[in-house]
C-alpha positions as CSV (number, residue, x, y, z in Angstrom):
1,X,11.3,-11.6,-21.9
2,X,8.6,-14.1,-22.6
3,X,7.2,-15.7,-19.2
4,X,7.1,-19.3,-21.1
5,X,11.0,-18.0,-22.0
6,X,11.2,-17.2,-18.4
7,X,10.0,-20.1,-16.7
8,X,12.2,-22.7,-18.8
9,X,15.0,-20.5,-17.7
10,X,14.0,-21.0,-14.0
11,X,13.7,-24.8,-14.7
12,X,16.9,-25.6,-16.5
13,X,19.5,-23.4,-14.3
14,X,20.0,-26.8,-12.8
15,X,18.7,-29.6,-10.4
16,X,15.6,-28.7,-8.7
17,X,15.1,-30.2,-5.1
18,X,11.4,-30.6,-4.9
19,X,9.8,-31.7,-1.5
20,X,6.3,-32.6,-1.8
21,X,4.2,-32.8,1.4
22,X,1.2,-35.5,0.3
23,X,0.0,-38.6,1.7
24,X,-1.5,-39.4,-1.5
25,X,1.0,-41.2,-3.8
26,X,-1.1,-41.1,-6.5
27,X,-0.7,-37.2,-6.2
28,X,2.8,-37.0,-5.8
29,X,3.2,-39.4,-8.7
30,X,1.4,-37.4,-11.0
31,X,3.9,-34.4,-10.1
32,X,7.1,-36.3,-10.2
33,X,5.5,-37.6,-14.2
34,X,4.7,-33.8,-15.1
35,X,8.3,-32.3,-14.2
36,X,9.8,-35.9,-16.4
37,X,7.5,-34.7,-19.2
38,X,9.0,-31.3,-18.8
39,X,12.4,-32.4,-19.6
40,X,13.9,-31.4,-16.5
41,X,16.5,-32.4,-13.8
42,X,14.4,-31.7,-10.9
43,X,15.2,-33.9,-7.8
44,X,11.6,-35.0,-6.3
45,X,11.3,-36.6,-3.0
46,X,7.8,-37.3,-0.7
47,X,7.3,-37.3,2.7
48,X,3.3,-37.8,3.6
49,X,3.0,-36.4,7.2
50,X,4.1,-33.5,9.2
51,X,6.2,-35.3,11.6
52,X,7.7,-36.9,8.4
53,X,8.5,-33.2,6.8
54,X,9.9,-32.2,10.4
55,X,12.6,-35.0,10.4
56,X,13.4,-34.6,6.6
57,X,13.7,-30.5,6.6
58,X,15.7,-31.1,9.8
59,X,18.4,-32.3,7.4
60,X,18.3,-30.9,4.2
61,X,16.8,-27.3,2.8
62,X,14.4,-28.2,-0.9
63,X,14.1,-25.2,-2.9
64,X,10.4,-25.5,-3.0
65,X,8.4,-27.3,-0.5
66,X,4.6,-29.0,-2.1
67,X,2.1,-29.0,0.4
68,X,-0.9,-30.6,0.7
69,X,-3.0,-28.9,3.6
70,X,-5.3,-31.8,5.1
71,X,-2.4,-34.9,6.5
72,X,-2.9,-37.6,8.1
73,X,-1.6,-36.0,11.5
74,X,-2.5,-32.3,10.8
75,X,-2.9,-29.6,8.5
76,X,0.1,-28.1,5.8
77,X,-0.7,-25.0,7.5
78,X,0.9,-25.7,10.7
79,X,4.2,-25.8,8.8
80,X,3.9,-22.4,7.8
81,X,2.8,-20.8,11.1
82,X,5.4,-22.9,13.2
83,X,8.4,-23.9,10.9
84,X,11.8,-22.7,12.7
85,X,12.7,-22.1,8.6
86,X,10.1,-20.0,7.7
87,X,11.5,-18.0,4.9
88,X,14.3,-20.1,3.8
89,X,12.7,-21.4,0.8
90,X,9.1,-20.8,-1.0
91,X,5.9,-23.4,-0.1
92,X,3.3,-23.9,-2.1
93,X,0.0,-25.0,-0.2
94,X,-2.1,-28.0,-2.2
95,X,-5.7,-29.0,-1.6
96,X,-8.4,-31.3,-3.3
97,X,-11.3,-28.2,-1.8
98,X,-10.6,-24.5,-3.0
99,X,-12.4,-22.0,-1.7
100,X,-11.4,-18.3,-0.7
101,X,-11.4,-18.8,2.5
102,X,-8.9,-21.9,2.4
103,X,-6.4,-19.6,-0.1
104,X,-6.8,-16.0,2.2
105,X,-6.0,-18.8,5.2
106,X,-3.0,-20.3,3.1
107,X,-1.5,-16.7,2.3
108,X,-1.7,-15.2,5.7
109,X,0.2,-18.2,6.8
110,X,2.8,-17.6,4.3
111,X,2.4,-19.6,1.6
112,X,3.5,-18.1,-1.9
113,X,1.2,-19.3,-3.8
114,X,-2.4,-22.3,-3.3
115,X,-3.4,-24.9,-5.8
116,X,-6.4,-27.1,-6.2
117,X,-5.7,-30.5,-6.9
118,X,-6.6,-31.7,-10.3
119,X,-5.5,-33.5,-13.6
120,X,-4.2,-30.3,-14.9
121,X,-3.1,-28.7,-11.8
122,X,-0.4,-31.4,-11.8
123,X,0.3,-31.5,-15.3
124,X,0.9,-27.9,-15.0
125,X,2.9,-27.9,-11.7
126,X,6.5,-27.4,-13.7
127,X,5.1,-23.6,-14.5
128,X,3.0,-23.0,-11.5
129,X,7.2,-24.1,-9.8
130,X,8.9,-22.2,-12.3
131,X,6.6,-18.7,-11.6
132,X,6.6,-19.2,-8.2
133,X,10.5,-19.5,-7.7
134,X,10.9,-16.6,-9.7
135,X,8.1,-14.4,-7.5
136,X,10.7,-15.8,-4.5
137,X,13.5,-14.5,-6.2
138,X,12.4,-11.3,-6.9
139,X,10.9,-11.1,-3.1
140,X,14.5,-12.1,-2.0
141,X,15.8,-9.4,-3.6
142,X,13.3,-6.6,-2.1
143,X,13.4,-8.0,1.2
144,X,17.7,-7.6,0.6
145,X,17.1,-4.0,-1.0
146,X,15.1,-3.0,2.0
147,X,17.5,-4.1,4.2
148,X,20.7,-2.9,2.6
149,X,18.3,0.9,2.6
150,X,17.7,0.5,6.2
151,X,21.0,-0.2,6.7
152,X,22.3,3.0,4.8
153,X,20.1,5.3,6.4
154,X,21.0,4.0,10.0
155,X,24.6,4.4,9.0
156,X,23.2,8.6,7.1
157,X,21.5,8.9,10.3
158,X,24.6,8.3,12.8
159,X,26.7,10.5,10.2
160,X,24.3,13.5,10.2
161,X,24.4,13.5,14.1
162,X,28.0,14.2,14.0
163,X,28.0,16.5,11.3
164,X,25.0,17.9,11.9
165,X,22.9,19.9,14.3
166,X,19.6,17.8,12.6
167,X,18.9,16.1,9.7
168,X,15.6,14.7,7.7
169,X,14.5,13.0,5.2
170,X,11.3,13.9,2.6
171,X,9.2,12.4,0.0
172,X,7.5,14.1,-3.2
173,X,4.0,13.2,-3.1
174,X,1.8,13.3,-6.1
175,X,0.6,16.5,-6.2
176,X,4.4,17.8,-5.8
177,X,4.6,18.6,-2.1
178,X,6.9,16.8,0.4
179,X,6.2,15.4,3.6
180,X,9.3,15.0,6.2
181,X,9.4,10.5,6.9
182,X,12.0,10.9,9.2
183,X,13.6,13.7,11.0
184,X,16.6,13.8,14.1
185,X,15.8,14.0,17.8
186,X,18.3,16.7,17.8
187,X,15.7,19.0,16.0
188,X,13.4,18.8,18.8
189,X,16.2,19.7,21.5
190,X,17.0,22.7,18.9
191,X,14.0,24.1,18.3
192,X,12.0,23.3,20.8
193,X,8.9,22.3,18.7
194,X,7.6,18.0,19.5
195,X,7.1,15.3,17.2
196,X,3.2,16.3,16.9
197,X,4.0,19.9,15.6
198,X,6.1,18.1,12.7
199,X,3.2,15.8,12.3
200,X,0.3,18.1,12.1
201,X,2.9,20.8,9.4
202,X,3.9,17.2,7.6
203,X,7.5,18.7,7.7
204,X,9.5,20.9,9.7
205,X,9.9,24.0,7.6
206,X,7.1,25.9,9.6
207,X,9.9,27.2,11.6
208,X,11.5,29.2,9.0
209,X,10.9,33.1,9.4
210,X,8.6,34.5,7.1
211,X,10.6,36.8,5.5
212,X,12.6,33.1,4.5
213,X,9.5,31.0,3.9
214,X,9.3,32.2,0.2
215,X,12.7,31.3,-1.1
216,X,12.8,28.0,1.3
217,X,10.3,26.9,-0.3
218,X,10.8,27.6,-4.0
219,X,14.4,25.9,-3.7
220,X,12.8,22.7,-2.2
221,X,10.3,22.5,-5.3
222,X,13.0,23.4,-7.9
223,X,15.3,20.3,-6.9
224,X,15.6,17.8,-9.0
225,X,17.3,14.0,-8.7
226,X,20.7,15.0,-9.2
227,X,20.8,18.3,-7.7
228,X,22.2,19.6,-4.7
229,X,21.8,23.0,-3.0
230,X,23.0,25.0,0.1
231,X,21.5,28.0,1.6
232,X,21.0,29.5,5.2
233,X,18.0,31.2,6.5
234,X,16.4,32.3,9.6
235,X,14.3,30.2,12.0
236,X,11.7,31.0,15.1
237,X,12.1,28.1,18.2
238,X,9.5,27.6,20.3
239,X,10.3,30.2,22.6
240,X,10.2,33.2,19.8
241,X,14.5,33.2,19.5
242,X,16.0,34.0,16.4
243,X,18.7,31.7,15.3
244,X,20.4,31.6,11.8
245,X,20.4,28.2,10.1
246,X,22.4,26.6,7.3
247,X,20.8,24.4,4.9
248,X,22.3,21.3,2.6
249,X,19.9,19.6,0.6
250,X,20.7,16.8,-2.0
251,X,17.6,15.3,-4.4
252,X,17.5,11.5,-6.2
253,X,14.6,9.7,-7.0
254,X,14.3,6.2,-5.3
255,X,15.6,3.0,-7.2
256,X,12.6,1.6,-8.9
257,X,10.8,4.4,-8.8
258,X,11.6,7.5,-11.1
259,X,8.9,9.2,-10.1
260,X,9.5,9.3,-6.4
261,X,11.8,11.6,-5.2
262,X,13.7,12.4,-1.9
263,X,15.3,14.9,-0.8
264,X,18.2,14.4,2.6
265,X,18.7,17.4,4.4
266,X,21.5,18.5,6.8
267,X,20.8,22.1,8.9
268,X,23.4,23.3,11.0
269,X,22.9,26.4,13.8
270,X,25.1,28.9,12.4
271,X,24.0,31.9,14.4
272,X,26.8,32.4,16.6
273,X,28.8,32.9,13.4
274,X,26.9,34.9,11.8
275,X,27.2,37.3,15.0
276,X,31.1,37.2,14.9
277,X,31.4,38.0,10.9
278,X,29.3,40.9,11.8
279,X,32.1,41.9,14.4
């Protein structure tokens, strides 16, 4: 879609609530004229100090705050290191001095985006609004997908336990190998091998025999997203025992990225058995 498209779409879904931070009314004005030459509904309102802003957020949430970062008792900035609502809705940091300092100060503060005051910086506030509220939205919505993924694999992790004697997790790099990104505590207790071994292999698949390695191997490089695959094989502990494992593996390449894939693994110790089918 067109980002001019785009951006009336962000400024016509209805009434804006604009907060603008700015003891200059002659500032603010030229804002609140801009957004009326824009055509839209948005609500604007001013406040021109910190304590101001504390006492009006205190009530109300905007959906973009304007901030100008030198006030008459302090600077924007303070708002975005110390605000109990951090996060709640986007802020935009305004100055009359740009530099790269004052922007890389204004970012690691949390500001989504930093404008220099000017004629056509105000005239052109409605887009600089409308791109910044759809960079929050689409922010929103990682932030959301993260969680909802941590959530799942908390939820794959507890599963696994039960069903599983361990379980992992591993991600395709680009020249087609896979490191393990998370593994059970339960395969440390089973094999006897520590967290650094894992670390130093990049997986855990150095405890496969030998005489296994080979065909290990070749199934983990032949799944693809979609796929799924069981097989057992032997492993050497830490101690030189011989136990028989079975393997589940399951391959899908991660959401917004085709390219990366993972592949969740459940092992189970089947070696006792495998001695009583012998029997």
């Amino acid at each position: 879609m067109d980002e001019t498209v785009c951006e009336e779409t962000v400024l016509s879904a209805g009434p804006l609530q604009i907060l603008i931070v700015e003891d200059e009314a002659a500032h603010a004005e030229a804002i609140r004229r801009a957004f009326q030459n824009a055509g839209t509904t948005a609500v604007i309102e001013r406040v021109g100090t910190l304590r101001e802003y504390r006492a009006w957020i205190a009530a109300r949430t905007p959906d973009i705050a304007l901030v100008d970062l030198n006030l008459p008792d302090g600077r924007g900035v303070e708002l975005l290191e110390s605000h109990a609502t951090a996060g709640a809705f986007p802020m935009l940091v305004m100055t009359s001095y740009g530099n790269e300092q004052i922007a890389v100060e204004a970012l690691k503060a949390g500001a989504l985006d930093y404008v220099v005051k000017s004629a056509g910086a105000f005239a052109a506030m409605p887009r600089v609004v409308a791109r910044a509220l759809r960079q929050w939205t689409l922010l929103r919505e990682h932030r959301e997908a993260e969680r909802i993924l941590r959530q799942s694999e908390q939820r794959f992790r507890a599963v696994t336990r039960l069903c599983a004697d361990f379980a992992y997790s591993c991600v395709r790099d680009d020249a087609g190998d896979y490191r393990v990104d998370w593994l059970t505590d339960t395969f440390h207790a089973l094999t006897g091998f520590s967290e650094t071994a894992v670390r130093e292999h990049r997986g855990w698949w150095f405890v496969v025999h030998p005489e296994d390695r080979g065909s290990f191997l070749a199934l983990l490089g032949r799944l693809e997203p979609g796929q799924t695959t069981h097989h057992e094989f032997r492993a050497i502990l830490h101690d030189g025992e011989i136990r028989w494992f079975d393997h589940r593996m399951e391959c899908a390449a991660e959401r917004g990225a085709p390219d990366r894939w993972r592949i969740i693994g459940a092992v189970r110790d089947i070696t006792e058995w495998k001695g009583a089918a012998r029997l």
